[in-house]
C-alpha positions as CSV (number, residue, x, y, z in Angstrom):
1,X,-94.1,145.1,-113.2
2,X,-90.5,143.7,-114.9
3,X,-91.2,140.4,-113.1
4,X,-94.9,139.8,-113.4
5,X,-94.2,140.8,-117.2
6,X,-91.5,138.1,-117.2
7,X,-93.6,135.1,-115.4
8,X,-96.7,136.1,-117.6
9,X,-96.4,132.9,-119.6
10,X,-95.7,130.5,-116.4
11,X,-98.6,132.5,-114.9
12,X,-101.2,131.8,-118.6
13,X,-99.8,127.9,-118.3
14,X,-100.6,127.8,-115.1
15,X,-104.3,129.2,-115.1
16,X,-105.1,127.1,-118.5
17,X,-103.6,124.3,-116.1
18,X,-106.3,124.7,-113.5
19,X,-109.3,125.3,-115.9
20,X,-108.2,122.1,-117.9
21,X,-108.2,120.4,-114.1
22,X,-111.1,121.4,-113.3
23,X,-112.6,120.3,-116.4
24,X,-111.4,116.4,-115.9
25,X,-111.5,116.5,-112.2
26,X,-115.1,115.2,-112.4
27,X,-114.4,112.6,-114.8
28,X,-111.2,111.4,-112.9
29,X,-113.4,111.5,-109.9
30,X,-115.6,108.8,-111.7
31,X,-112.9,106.2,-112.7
32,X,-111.7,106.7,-108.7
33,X,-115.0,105.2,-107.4
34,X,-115.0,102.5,-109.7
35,X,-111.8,101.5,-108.2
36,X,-108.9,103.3,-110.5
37,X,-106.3,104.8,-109.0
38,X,-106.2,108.8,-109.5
39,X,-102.5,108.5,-110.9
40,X,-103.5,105.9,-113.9
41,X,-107.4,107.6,-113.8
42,X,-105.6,111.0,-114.8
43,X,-103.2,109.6,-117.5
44,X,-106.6,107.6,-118.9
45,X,-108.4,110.7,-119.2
46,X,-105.7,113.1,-120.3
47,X,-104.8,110.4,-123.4
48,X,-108.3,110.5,-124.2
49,X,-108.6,114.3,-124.6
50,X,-105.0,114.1,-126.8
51,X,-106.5,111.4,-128.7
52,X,-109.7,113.4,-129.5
53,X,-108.2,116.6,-130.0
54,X,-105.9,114.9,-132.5
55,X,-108.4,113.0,-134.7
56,X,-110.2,116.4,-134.7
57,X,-106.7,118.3,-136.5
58,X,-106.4,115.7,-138.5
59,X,-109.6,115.1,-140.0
60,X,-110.1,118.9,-140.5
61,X,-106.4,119.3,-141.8
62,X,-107.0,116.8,-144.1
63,X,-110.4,118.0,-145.5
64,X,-108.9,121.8,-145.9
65,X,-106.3,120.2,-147.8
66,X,-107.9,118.5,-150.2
67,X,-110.4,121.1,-150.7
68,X,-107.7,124.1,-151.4
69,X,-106.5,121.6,-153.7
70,X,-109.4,120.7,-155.6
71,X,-109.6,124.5,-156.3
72,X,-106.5,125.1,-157.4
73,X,-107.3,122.2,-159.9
74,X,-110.6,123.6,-161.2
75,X,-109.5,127.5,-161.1
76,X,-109.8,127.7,-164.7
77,X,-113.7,126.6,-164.7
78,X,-114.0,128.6,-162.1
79,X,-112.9,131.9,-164.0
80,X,-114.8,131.3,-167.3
81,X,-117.6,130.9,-165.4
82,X,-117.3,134.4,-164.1
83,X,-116.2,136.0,-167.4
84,X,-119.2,134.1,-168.8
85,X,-121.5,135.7,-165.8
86,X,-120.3,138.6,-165.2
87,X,-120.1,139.4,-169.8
88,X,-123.9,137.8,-169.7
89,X,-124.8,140.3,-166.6
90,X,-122.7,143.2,-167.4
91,X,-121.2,143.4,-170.5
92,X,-117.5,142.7,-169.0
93,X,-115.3,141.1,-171.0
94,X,-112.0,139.3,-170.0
95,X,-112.4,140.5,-166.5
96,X,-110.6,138.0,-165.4
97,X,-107.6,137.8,-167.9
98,X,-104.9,138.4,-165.5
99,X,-105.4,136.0,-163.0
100,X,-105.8,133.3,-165.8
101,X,-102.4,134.6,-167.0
102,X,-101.2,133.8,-163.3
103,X,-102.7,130.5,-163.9
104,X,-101.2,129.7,-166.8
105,X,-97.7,130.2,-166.2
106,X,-98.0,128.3,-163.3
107,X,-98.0,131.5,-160.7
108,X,-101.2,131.1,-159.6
109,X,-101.3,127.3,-159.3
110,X,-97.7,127.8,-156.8
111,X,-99.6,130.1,-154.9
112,X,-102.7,128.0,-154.5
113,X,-100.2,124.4,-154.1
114,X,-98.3,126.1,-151.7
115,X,-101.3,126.8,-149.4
116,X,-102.3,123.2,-150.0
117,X,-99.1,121.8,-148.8
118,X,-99.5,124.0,-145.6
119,X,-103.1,122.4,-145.0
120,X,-101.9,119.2,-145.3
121,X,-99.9,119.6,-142.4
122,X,-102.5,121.5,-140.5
123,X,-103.1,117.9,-138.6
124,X,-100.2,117.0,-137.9
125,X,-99.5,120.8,-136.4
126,X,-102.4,120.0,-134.0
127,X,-100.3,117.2,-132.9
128,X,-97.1,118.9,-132.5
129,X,-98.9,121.7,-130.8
130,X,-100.3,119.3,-128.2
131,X,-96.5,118.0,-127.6
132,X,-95.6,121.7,-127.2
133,X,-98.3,122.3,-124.5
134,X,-96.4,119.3,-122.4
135,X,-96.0,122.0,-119.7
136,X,-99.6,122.3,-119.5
137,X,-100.4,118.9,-119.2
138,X,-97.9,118.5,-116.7
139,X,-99.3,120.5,-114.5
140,X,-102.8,119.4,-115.1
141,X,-102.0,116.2,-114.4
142,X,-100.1,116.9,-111.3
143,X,-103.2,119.2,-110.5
144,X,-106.0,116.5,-110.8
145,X,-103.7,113.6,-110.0
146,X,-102.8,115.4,-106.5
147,X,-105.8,117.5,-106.5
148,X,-107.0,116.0,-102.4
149,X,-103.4,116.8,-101.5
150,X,-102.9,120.1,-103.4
151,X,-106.4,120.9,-101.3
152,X,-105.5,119.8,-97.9
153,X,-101.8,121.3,-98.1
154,X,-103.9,125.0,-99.0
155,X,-105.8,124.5,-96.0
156,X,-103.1,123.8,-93.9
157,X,-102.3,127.8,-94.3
158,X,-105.7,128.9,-93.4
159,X,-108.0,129.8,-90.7
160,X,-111.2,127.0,-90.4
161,X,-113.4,129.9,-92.0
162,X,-111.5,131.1,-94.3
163,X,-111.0,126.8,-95.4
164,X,-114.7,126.6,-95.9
165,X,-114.5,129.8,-98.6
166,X,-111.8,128.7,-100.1
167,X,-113.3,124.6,-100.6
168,X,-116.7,126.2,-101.7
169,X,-115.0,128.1,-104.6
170,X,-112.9,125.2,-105.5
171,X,-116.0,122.8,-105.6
172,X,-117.8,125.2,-107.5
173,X,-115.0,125.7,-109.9
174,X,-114.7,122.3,-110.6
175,X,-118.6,121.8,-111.0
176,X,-119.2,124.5,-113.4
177,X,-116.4,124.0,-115.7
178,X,-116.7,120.1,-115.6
179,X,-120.4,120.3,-116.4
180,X,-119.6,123.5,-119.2
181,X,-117.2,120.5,-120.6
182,X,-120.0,117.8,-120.3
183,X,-122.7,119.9,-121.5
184,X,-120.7,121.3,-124.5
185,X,-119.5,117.9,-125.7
186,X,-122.8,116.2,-125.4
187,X,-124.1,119.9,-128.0
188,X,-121.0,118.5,-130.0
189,X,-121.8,115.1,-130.0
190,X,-125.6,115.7,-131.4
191,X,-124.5,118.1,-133.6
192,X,-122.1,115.9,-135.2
193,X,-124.1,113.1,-135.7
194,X,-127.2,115.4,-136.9
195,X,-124.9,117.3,-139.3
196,X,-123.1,114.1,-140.7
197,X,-126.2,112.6,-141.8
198,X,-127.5,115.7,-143.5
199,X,-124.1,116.3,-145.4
200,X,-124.0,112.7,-146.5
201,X,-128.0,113.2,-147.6
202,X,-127.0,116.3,-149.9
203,X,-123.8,114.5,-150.8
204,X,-121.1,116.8,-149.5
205,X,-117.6,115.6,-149.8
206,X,-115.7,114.7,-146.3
207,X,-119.4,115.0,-144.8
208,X,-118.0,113.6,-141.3
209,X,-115.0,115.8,-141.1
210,X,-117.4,118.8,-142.1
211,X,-119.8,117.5,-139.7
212,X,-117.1,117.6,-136.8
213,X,-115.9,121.0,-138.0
214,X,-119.7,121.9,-137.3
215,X,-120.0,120.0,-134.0
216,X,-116.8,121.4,-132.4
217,X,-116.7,125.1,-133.3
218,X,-120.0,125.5,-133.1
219,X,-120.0,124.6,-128.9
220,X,-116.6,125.4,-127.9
221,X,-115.7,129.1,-129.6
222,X,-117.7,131.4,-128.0
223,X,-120.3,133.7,-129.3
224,X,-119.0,133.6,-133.0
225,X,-118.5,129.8,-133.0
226,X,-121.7,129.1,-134.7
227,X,-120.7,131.2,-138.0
228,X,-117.4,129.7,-138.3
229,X,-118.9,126.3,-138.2
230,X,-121.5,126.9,-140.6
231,X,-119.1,128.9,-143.6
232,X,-116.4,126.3,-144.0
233,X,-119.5,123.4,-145.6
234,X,-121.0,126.3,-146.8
235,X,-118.5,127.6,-148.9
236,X,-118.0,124.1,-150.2
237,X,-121.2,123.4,-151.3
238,X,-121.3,126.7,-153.4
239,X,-118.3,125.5,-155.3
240,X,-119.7,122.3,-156.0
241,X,-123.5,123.0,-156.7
242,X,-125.3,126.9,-155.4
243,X,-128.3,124.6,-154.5
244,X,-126.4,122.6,-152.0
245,X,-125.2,125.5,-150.4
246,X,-128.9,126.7,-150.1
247,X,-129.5,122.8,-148.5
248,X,-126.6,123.4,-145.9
249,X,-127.6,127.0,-145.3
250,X,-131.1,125.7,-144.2
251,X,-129.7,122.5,-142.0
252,X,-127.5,124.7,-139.9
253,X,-130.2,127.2,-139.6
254,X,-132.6,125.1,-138.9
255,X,-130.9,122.4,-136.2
256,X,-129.7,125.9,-135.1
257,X,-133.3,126.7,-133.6
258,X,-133.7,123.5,-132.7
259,X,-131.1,123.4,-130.4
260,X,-131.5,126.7,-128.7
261,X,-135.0,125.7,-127.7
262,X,-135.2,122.2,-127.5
263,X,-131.6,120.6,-126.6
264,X,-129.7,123.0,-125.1
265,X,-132.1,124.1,-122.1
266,X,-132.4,120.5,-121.3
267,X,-128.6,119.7,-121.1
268,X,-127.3,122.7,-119.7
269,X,-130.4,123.2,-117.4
270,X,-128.2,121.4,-114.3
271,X,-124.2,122.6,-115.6
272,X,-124.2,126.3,-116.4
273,X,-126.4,128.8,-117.0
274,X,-125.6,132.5,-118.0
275,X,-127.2,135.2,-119.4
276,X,-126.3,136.2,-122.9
277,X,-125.1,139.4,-122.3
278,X,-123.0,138.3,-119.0
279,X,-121.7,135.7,-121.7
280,X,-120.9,138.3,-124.4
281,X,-119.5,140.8,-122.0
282,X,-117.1,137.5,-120.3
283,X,-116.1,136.6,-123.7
284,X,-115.3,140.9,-124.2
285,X,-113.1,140.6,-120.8
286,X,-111.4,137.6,-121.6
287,X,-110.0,138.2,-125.3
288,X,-108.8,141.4,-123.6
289,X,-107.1,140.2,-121.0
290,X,-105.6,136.9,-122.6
291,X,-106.7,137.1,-125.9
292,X,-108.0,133.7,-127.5
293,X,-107.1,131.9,-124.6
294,X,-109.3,134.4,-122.4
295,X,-112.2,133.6,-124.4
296,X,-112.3,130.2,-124.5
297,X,-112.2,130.4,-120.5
298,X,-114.8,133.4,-119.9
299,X,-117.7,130.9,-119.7
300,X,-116.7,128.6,-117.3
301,X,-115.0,131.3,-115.0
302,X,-117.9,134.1,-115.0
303,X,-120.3,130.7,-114.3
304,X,-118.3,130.3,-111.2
305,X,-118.0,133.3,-110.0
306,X,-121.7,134.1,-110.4
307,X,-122.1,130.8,-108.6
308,X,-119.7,132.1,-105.5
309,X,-121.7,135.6,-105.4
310,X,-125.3,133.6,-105.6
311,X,-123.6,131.1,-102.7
312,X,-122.3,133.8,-100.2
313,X,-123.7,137.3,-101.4
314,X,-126.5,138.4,-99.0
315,X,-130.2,138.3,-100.2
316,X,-132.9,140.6,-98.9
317,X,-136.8,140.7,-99.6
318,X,-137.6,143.2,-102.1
319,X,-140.1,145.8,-101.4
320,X,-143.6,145.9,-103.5
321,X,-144.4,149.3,-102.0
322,X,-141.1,150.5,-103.4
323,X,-141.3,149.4,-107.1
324,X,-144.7,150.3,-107.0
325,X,-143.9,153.6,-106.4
326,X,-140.9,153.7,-109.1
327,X,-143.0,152.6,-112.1
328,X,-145.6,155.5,-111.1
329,X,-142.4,157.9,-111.0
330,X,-141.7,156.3,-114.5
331,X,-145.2,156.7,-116.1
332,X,-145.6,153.1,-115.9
333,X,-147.8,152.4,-113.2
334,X,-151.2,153.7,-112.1
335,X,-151.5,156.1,-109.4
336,X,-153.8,154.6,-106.0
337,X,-157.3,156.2,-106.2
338,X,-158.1,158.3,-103.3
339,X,-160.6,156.9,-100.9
């Protein structure tokens, strides 16, 4: 137990290493046939991911910034008007005299200035963290970049059967998660484009950053992604105008049903589908078992391993006679009529 304690965090690089190749595999596949090299294929795609991942910090970083700090700026406004509400509503008066004593000797504004100055570096965090994972993309890339090797030096230790097994899973593996990656970026994509308009229509401020935000945690955090996207423009719309945040309310809501019943089926109808309880209960198991790093990898590891039990698990016909008789046992089926 002392050792596997020990290698825990070689053993989490290494299984984040293999998801993340099988998630480029496909693409690197792509840029081989068209006559790329794997070694330069794998580079090209891995400096695409760093590259998007950190425009994404960045642009976010920057918008949280500027955002705490506009509301540092305008606290004061901020607390008249809730004196003024809550005196008009209530009858309360000076309920908020202590915080604009905080304010005005400067207590409050440190507070509020020094969250701004973390924010600010929130992108270039994203960056650094990327450099940090450098273990993890070396192994990825050694993992894509030799992936025919890695395969063929596995099979080397195996009996011809247990070969076939073991290339089924890995194709399946690298099929489910590369089309979960497709899929989800595509949802991104449409959702970012979709949201940026709409935000630029009710005049937001940083409407492609918040329409990014949107896009990104909306696909990729499972199960409560879609909140979290939706409450950062949310909350500031209410601070600009209350009818604005009723505007964004009804934008997210509303591309929200659109793309549960019209967009999503149609993309993910050939890359990964999962009930939503086996996708609830996945996301469960993982956050136990490896926390936020388990939940971002449920989906794409229970799809494949409901595609291996689907591949090799044995069917049989099921009996008519038999469920007959259990809905009758249940009081939901009619008894036959004697002859």
């Amino acid at each position: 137990r002392g050792v596997v304690s020990a290698l825990r965090p070689l053993l989490l690089v290494l299984l984040v290493s293999f998801f993340v190749s099988f998630a480029l595999e496909p693409a690197v596949n792509r840029l081989e046939r068209a006559g790329l090299r794997r070694g330069p294929g794998t580079a090209l795609v891995m400096l695409a991911m760093v590259a998007a991942l950190g425009g994404f910090g960045v642009q976010v970083g920057s918008l949280l910034a500027e955002q705490v700090t506009d509301f540092s700026e305008n606290v004061p406004t901020y607390l008249e008007d809730i004196d003024g509400w809550l005196e008009d509503s209530f009858g309360i008066q000076n309920a908020t005299a202590d915080l604009r004593a905080d304010y005005d000797t400067g207590a409050l504004a440190r507070r509020l200035g020094n969250v701004a100055d973390d924010l600010a570096r929130f992108g270039t965090t994203v960056v650094n963290v990327l450099f940090q994972l450098f273990t993890v993309g070396l192994f990825t890339f050694y993992l894509v970049a030799e992936g025919p090797k890695l395969r063929r030096i596995v099979c080397s230790f195996l009996a011809e059967r247990h070969q076939r097994h073991v290339l089924e899973v890995w194709d399946l593996a690298i099929e489910k998660t590369g089309g979960y990656i497709l899929s989800r970026s595509i949802l991104a994509l449409a959702s970012s484009l979709v949201h940026w308009a709409a935000f630029e229509v009710i005049g937001l401020p940083s409407s492609l950053a918040l329409a990014l935000w949107v896009g990104v945690m909306s696909q990729f955090v499972p199960v409560v992604g879609t909140y979290i996207a939706g409450a950062l423009p949310l909350v500031i719309a209410l601070l600009g105008d209350p009818v604005d945040g009723l505007w964004v309310m009804a934008v997210v809501a509303a591309y929200q049903q659109v793309e549960n019943y019209l967009l999503a089926p149609r993309i993910t109808a050939h890359t990964m589908k999962l009930h939503v309880a086996v996708a609830f209960g996945a996301v469960i198991a993982g956050s136990a078992v490896l926390g936020v790093v388990g939940a971002l990898l449920a989906l794409p590891a229970a799809a494949t391993i409901q595609a291996v039990i689907a591949a090799e698990a044995e069917r049989h016909e099921v009996s008519e006679h038999l469920i007959a008789e259990s809905s009758i046992r249940r009081g939901h089926g009619n008894r036959p009529r004697p002859d």
